[in-house]
Structures are given as structure tokens and as C-alpha cells.
C-alpha positions in Angstrom: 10.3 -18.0 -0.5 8.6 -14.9 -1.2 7.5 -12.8 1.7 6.0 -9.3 1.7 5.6 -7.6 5.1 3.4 -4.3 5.7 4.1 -2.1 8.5 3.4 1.6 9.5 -0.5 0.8 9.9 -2.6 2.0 13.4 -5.3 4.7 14.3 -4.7 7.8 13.5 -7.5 10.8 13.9 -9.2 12.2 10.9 -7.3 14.6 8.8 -4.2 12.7 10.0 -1.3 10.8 7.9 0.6 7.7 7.8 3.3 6.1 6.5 2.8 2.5 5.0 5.6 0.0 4.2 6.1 -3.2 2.0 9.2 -5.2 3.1 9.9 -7.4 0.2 12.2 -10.6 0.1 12.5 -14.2 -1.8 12.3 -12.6 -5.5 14.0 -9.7 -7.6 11.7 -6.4 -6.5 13.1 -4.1 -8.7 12.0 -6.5 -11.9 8.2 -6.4 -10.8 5.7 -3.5 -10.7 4.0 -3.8 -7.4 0.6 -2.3 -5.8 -1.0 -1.2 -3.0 -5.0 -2.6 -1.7 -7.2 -2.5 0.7 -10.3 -4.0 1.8 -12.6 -2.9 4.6 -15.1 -5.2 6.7 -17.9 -6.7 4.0 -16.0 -4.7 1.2 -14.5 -6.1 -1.6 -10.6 -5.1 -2.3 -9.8 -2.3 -4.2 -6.9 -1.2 -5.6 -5.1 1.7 -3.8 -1.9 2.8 -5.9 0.1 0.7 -8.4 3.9 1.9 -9.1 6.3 0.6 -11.9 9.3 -1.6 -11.6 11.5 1.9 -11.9 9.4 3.7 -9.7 8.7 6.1 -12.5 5.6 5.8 -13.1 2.4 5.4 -10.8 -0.9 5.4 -10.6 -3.8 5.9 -8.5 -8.1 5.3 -9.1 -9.7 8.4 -8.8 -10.8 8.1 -4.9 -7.5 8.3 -4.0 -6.0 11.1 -6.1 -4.5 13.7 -4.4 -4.3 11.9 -1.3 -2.1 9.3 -1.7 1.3 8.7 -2.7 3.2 5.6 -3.6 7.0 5.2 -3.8 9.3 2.4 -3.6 13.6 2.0 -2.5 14.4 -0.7 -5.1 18.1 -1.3 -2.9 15.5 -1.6 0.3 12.9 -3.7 -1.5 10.8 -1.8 0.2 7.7 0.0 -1.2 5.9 2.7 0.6 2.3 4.2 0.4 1.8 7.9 2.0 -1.6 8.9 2.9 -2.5 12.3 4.1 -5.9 13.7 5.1 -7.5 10.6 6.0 -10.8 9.9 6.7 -13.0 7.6 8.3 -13.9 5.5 4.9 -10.4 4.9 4.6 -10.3 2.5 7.4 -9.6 -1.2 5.9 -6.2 -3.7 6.3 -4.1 -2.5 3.5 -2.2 -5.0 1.2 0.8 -5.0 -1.0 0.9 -7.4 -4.0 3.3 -8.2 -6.6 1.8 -7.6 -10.0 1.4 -10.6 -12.5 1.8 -13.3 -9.8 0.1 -14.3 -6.9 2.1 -12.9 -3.6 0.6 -10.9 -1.1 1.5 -9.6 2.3 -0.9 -10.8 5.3 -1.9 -6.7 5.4 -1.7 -3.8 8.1 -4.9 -2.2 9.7 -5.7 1.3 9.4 -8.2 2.9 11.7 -9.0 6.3 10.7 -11.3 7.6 14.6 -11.7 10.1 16.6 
């Protein structure tokens, strides 16, 4: 079956960066685009940083420009989300999600405190 595993979440000060990974299984990753969310407490989710099925082509909503970076190993079937100068509002369990069907991973916590 399909399973999607994050990892790499945690508390990390402000201005600090991490290192998010999607462990992917149970389907053909490098055939599907894939994404990145979040969702903080009494938030709705948001989207984070969609990348193609190549991994040429990515995109990110504007709140996270600059700051974020996705990538993906398609012989790992593994994608990755790098976040650098974090801040507070950034705090929420962050997701990874197979575009066009309905798999997500159970999420990793970030905690962005001083």
C-alpha cells in the first residue's frame, strides 16, 4: 500500500533551518508530482511547495518564496523541503501529499522558539 513518511521535523530557534523528508513507497514516485503542506493549530492547510514528477519544475505561494526549497531523489523516492530563516509563524506539522490522488503522510512538527 501506499505509505509516505516525513522526517527531519523538531524545534529549531528563529532564523534557524531544517531539513524535511518524504519517504515514499507502494506506488511509482517518479510518475507523480508531489507537494509539500502544513497546517498550524486552528489554521486551515496551506500549501508549502509543489515540485514536478522530474523535479524540474517547482513552485512555491508567495509566503514562502525565498525561503524554501523543494527537491526530490526520484531513485530514493524521497522528496525533500529545505527551510532557512524560520520564524515563529512557521510553526505547524508539515505534510507531504501525492498530487491528483488522495495519499498523505501522517506529518512532522516544526516548532520554530526561542
Amino acid at each position: 500500500q501506499v505509505q509516505l513518511v516525513e522526517s527531519g521535523g523538531g524545534l529549531v530557534q528563529p532564523g534557524g533551518s531544517l531539513r524535511l523528508s518524504c519517504a515514499a513507497s507502494g506506488f511509482i514516485f517518479s510518475r507523480y508530482a508531489m507537494s509539500w503542506h502544513r497546517q498550524a493549530p486552528g489554521k486551515e492547510r496551506e500549501l508549502v511547495a509543489v515540485i514536478t514528477s522530474d523535479g524540474r519544475g517547482t513552485n512555491y505561494p508567495d509566503s514562502m518564496k525565498g525561503r524554501s526549497t523543494i527537491s526530490r531523489d526520484n531513485a530514493k523516492n524521497t522528496v525533500y523541503l529545505q527551510m532557512n530563516g524560520l520564524k515563529p509563524e512557521d510553526t505547524a506539522v508539515y505534510s507531504c501529499h501525492v498530487i491528483t490522488t488522495q495519499y498523505w503522510g501522517q506529518g512532522t512538527q516544526v516548532t520554530v522558539s526561542s
